[in-house]
C-alpha atoms as an extended CHARMM CRD file, in Angstrom:
* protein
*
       193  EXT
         1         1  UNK       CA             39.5790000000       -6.4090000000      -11.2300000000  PROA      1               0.0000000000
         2         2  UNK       CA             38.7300000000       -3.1040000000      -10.3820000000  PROA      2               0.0000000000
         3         3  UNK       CA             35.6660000000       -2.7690000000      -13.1420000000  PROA      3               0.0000000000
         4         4  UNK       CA             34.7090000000       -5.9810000000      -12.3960000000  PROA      4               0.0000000000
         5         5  UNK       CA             33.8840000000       -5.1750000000       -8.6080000000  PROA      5               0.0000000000
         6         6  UNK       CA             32.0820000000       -2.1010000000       -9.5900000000  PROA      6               0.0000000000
         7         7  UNK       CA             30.3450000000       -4.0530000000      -12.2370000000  PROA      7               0.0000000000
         8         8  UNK       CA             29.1620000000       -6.6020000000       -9.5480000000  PROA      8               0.0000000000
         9         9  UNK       CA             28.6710000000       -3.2770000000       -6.9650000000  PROA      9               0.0000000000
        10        10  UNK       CA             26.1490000000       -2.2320000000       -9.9460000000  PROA      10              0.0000000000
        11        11  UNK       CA             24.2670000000       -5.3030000000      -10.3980000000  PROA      11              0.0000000000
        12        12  UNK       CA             23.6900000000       -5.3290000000       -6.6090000000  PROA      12              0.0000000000
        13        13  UNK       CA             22.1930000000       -2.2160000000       -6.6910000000  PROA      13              0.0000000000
        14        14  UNK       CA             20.2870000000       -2.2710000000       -9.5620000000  PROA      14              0.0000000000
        15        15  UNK       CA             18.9080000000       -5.8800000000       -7.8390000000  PROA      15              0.0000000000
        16        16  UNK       CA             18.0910000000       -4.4320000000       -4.6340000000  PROA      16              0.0000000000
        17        17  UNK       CA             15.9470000000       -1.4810000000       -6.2830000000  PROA      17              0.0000000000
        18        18  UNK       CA             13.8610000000       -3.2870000000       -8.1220000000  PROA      18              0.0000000000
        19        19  UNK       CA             13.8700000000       -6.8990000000       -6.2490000000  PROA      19              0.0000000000
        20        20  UNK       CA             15.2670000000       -7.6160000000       -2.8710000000  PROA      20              0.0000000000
        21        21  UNK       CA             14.0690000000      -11.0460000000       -3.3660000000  PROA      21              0.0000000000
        22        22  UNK       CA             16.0680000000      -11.9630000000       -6.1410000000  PROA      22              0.0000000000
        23        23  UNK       CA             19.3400000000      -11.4070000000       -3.9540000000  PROA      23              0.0000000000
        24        24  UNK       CA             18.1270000000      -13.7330000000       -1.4170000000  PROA      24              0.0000000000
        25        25  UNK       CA             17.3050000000      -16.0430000000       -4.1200000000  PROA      25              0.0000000000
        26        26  UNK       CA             13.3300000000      -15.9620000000       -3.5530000000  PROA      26              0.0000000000
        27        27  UNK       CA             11.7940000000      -16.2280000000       -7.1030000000  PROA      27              0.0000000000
        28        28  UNK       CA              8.4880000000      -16.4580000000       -5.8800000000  PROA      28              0.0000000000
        29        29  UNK       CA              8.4320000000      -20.0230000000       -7.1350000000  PROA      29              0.0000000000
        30        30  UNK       CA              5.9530000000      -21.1660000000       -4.0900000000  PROA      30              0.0000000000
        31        31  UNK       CA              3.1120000000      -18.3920000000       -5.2090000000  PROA      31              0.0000000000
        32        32  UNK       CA              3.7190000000      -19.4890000000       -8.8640000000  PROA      32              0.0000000000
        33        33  UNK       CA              3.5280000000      -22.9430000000       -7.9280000000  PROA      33              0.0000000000
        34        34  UNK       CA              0.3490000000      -22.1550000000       -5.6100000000  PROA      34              0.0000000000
        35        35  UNK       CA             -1.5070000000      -20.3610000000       -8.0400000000  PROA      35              0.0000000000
        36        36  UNK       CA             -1.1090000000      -23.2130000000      -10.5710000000  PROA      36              0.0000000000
        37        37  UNK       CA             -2.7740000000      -25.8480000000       -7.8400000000  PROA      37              0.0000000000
        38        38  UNK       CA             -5.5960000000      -22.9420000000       -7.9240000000  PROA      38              0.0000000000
        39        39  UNK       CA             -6.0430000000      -22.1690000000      -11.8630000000  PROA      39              0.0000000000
        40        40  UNK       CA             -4.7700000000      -25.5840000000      -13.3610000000  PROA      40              0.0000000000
        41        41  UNK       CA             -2.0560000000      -22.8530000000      -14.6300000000  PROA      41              0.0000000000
        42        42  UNK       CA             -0.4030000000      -19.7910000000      -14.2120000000  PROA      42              0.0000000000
        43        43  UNK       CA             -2.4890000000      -16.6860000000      -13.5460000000  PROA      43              0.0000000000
        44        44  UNK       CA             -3.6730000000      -15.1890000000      -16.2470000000  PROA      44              0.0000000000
        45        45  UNK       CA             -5.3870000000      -12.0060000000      -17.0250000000  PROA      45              0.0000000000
        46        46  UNK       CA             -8.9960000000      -11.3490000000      -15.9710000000  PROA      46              0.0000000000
        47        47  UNK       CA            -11.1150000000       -9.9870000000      -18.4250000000  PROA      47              0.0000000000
        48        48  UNK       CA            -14.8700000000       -8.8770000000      -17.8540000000  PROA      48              0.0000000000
        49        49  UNK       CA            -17.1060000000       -5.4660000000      -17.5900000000  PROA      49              0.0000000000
        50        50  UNK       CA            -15.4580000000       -1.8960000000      -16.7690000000  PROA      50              0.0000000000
        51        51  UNK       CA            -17.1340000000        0.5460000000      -14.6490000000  PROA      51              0.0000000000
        52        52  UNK       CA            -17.4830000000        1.8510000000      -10.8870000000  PROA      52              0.0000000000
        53        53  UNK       CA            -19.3430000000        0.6640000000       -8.2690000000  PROA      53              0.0000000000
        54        54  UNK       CA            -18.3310000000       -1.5910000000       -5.3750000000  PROA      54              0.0000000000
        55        55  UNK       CA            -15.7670000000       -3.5670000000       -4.8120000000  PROA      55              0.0000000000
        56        56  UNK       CA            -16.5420000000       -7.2410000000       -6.5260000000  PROA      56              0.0000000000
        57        57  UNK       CA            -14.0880000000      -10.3500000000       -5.7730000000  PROA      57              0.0000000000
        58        58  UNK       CA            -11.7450000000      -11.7690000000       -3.1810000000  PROA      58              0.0000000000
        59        59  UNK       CA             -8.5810000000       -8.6180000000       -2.8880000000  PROA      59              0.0000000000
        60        60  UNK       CA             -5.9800000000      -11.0140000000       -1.2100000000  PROA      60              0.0000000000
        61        61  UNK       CA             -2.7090000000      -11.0270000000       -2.9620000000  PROA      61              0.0000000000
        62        62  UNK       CA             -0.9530000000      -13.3190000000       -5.7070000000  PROA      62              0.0000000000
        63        63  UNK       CA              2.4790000000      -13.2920000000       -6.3460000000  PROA      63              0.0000000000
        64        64  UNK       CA              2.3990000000      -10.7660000000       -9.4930000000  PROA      64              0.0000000000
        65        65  UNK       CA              5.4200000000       -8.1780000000       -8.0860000000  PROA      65              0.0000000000
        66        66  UNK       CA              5.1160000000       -5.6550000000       -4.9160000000  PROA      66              0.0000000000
        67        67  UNK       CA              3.3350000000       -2.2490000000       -5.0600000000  PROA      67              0.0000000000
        68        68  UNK       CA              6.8830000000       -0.8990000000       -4.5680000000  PROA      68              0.0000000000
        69        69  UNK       CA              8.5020000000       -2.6960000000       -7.4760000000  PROA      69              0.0000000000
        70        70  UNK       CA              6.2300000000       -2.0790000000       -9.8290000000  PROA      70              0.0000000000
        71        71  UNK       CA              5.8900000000        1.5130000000       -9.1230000000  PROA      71              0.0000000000
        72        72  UNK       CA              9.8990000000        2.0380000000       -9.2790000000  PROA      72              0.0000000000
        73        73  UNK       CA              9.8080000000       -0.3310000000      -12.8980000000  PROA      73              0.0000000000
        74        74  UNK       CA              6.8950000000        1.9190000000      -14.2600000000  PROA      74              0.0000000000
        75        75  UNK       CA              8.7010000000        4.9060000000      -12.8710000000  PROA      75              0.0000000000
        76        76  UNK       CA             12.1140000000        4.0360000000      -14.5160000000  PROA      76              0.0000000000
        77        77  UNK       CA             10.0390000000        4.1970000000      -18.2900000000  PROA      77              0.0000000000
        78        78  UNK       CA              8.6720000000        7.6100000000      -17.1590000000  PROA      78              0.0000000000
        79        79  UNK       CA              5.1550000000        5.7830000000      -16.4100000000  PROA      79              0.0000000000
        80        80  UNK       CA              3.6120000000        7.9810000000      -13.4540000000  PROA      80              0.0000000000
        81        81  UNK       CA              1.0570000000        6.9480000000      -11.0550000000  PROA      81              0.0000000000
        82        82  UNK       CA             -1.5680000000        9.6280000000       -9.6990000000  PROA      82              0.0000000000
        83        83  UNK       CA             -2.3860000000        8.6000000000       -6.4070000000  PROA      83              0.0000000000
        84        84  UNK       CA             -0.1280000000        7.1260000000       -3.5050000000  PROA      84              0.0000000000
        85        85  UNK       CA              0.3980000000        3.3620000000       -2.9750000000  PROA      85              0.0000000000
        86        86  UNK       CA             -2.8830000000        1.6970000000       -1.1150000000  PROA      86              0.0000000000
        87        87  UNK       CA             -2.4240000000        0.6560000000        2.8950000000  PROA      87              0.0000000000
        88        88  UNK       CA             -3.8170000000       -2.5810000000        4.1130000000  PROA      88              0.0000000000
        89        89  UNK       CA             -7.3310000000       -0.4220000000        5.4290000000  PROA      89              0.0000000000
        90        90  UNK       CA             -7.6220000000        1.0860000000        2.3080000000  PROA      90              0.0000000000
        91        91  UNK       CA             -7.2850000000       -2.2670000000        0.3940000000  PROA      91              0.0000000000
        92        92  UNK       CA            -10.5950000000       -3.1360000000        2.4820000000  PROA      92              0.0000000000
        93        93  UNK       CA            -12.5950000000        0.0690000000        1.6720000000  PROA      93              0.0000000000
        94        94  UNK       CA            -15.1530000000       -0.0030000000       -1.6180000000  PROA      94              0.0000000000
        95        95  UNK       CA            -13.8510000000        3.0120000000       -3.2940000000  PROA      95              0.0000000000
        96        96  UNK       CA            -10.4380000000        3.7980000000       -1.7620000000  PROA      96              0.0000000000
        97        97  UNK       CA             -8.4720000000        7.1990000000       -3.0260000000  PROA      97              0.0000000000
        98        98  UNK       CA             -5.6260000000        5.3880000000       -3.8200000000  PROA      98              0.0000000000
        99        99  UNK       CA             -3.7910000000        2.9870000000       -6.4890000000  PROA      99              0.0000000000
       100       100  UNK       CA             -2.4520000000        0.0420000000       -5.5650000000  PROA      100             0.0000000000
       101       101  UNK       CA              0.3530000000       -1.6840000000       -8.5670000000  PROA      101             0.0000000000
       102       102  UNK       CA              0.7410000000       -4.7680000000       -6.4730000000  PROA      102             0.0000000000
       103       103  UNK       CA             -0.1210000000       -7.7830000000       -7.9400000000  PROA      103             0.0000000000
       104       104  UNK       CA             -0.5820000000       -6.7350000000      -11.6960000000  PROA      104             0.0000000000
       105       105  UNK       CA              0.3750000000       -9.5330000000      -13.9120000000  PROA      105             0.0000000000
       106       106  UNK       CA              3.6800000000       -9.0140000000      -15.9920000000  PROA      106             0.0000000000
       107       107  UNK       CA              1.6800000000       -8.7520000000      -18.9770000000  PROA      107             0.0000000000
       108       108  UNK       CA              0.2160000000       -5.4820000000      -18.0790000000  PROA      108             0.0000000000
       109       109  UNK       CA              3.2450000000       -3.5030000000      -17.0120000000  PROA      109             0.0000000000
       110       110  UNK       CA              4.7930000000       -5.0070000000      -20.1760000000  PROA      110             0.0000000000
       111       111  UNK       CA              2.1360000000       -3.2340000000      -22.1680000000  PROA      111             0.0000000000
       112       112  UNK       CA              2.1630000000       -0.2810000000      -20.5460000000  PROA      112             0.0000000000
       113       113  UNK       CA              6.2800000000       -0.2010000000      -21.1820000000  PROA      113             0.0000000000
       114       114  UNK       CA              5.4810000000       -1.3230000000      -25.0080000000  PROA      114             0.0000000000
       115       115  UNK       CA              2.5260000000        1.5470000000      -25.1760000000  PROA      115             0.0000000000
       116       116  UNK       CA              5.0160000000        4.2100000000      -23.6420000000  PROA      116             0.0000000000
       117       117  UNK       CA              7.8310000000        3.3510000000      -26.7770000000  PROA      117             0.0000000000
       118       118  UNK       CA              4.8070000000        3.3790000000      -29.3870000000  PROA      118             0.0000000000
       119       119  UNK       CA              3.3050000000        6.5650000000      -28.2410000000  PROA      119             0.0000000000
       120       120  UNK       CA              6.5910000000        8.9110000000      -28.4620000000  PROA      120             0.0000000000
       121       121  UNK       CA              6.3660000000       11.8240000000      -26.5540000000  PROA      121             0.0000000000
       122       122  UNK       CA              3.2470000000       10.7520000000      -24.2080000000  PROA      122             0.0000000000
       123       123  UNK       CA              2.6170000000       11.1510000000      -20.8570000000  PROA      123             0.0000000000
       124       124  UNK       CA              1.3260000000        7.6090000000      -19.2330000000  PROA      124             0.0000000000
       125       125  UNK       CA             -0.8010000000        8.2790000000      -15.7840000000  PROA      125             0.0000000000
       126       126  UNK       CA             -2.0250000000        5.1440000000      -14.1750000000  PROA      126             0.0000000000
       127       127  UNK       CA             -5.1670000000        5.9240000000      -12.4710000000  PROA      127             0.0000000000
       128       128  UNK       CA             -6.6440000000        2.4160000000      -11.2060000000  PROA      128             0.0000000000
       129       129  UNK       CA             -4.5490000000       -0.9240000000      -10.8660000000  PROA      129             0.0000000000
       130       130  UNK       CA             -5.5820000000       -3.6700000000       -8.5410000000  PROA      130             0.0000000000
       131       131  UNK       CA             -7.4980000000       -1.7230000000       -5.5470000000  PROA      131             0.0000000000
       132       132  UNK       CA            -11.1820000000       -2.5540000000       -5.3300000000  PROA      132             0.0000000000
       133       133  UNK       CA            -13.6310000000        0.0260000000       -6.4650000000  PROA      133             0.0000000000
       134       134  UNK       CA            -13.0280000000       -1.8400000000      -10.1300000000  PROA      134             0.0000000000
       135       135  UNK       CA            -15.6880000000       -4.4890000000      -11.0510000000  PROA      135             0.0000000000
       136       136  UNK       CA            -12.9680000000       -5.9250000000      -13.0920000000  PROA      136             0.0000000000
       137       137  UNK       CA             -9.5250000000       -4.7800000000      -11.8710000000  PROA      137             0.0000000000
       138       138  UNK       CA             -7.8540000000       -6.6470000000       -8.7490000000  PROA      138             0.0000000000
       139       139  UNK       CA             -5.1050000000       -8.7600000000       -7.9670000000  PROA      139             0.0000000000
       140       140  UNK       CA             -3.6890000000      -10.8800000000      -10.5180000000  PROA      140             0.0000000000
       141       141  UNK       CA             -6.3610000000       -9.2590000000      -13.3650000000  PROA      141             0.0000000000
       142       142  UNK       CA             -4.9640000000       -7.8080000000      -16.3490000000  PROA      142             0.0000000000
       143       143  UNK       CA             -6.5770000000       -4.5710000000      -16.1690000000  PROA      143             0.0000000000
       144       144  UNK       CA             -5.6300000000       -1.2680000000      -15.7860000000  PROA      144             0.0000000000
       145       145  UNK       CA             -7.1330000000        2.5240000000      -16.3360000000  PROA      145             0.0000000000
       146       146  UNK       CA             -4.6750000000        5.2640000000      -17.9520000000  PROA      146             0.0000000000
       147       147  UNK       CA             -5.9460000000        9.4160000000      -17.6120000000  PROA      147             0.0000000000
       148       148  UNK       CA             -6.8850000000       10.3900000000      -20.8600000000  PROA      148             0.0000000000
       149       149  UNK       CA             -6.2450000000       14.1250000000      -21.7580000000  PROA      149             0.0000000000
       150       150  UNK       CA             -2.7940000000       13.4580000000      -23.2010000000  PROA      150             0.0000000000
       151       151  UNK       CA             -2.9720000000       14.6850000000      -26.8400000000  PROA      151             0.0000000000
       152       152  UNK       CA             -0.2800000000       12.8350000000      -28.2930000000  PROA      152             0.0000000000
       153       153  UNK       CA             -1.1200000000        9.5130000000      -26.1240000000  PROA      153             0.0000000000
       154       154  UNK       CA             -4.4520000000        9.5370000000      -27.0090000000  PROA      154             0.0000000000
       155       155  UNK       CA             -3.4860000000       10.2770000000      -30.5370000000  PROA      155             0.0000000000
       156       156  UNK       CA             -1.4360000000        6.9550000000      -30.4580000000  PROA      156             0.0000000000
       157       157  UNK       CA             -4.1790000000        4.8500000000      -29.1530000000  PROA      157             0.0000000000
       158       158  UNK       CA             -7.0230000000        6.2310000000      -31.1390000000  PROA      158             0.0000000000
       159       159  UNK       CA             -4.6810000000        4.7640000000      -33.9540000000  PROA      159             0.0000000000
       160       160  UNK       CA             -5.0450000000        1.4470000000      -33.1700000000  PROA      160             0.0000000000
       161       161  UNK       CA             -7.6250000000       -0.9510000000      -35.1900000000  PROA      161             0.0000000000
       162       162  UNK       CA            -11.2290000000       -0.1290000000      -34.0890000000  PROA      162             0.0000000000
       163       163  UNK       CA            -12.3980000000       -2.5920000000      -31.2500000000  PROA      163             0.0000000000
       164       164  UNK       CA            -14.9210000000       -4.5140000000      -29.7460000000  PROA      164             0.0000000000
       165       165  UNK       CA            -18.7850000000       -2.8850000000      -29.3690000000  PROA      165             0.0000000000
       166       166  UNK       CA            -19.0610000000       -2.0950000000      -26.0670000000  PROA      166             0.0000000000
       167       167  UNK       CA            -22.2060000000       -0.2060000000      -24.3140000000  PROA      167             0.0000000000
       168       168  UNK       CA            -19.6350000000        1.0910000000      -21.5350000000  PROA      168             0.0000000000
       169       169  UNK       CA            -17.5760000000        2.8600000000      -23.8770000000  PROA      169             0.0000000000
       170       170  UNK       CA            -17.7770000000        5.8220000000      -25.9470000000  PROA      170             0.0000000000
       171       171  UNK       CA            -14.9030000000        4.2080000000      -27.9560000000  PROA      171             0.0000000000
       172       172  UNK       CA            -12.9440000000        1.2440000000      -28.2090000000  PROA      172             0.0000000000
       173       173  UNK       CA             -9.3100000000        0.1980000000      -29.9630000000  PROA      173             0.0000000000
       174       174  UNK       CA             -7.3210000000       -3.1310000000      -29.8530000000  PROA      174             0.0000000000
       175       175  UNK       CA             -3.4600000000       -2.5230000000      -29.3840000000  PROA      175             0.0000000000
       176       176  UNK       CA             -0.8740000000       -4.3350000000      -28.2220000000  PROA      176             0.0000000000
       177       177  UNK       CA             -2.8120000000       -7.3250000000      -27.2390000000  PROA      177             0.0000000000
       178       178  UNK       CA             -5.3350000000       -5.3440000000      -25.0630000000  PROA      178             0.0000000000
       179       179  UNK       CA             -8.5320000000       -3.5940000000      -25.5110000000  PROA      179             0.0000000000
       180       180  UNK       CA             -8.7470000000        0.0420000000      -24.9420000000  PROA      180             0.0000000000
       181       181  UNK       CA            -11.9380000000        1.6790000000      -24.1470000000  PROA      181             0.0000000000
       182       182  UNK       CA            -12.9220000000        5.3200000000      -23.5640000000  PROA      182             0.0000000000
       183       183  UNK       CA            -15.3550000000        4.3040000000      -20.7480000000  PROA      183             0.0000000000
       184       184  UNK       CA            -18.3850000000        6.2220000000      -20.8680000000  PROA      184             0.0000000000
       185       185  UNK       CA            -18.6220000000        9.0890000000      -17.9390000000  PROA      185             0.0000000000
       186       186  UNK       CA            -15.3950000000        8.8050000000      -16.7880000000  PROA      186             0.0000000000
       187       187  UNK       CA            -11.5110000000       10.2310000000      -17.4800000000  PROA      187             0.0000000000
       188       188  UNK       CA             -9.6340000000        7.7630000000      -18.5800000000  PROA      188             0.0000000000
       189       189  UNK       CA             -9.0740000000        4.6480000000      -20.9620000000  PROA      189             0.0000000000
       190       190  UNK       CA             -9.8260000000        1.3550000000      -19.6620000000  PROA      190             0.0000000000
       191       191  UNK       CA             -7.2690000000       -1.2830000000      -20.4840000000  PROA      191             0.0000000000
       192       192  UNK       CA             -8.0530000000       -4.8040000000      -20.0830000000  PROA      192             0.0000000000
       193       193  UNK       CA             -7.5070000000       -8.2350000000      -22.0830000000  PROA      193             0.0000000000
């Protein structure tokens, strides 16, 4: 009895760290359901051009996971973040100094967990999720930029199969269902689908 109340002690905790909702039984069926009236489906990932500049698109929120649960998943695989969490002004500023995580579809963070186990040894920096100052990154988009300077990270990637020509990028690899490019004047490898 004993084990099983510490067992059920556990669970709660392990719940409440990464999803408070899920204890009050809040699923986020309503934004799932919501974003199918809008898409004729669920979300899926953006694709489009890398690069700076201004802010392009609409930066309200979908239902992908909170800034604060994605960080502590992404933390718990040793997957660091440079720059603190965005606040609500600096989700309406063109090139904020911060990264928001909020809203990045599942099948991001799942690649960056999957790119973590097939790069032994690396050290994964997030640099740009879904705050503006991306023409292609934002809410519900699967696109992220990683730091590049790792040795045996960018080791791993430059491994992959050769990828798509692209005049923003000094170099380009398809892994893991994502294209990686070496974007062209910049530190770090754009990952997008």
């Amino acid at each position: 009895v004993t084990l099983g109340l510490l067992g059920v002690l556990s669970l709660f905790v392990i719940l409440y760290t990464f999803n408070k909702d899920l204890l009050s039984g809040n699923v986020g069926l309503d934004g799932l359901r919501a974003a199918a009236g809008k898409s004729g489906g669920f979300v899926s990932g953006g694709g489009g051009n890398a690069g700076g500049g201004g802010a392009t698109g609409d930066f309200s929120p979908t239902t992908n996971g909170s800034e604060q649960a994605n960080r502590s998943a992404l933390s718990a695989q040793g997957i660091t973040v440079n720059k603190p969490a965005c606040t609500t002004a600096q989700m309406q500023e063109k090139t904020p100094s911060c990264s928001n995580l909020a809203d990045l579809p599942q099948s991001v963070l799942s690649m960056l967990v999957q790119l973590k186990d097939s790069c032994p040894g690396s050290v994964l920096v997030v640099t740009g999720g879904t705050e503006p100052g991306h023409k292609s990154h934002g809410p519900g988009k699967a696109a992220v930029d990683l730091r590049i300077g790792d040795t045996k990270l960018d080791t791993c990637i430059n491994k992959f199969p050769s990828g798509p020509s692209l005049g923003y990028c000094t170099a380009t690899r398809s892994g893991l269902g994502f294209i990686f490019c070496n974007e062209t004047g910049t530190n770090h490898w754009h990952v997008f689908k």
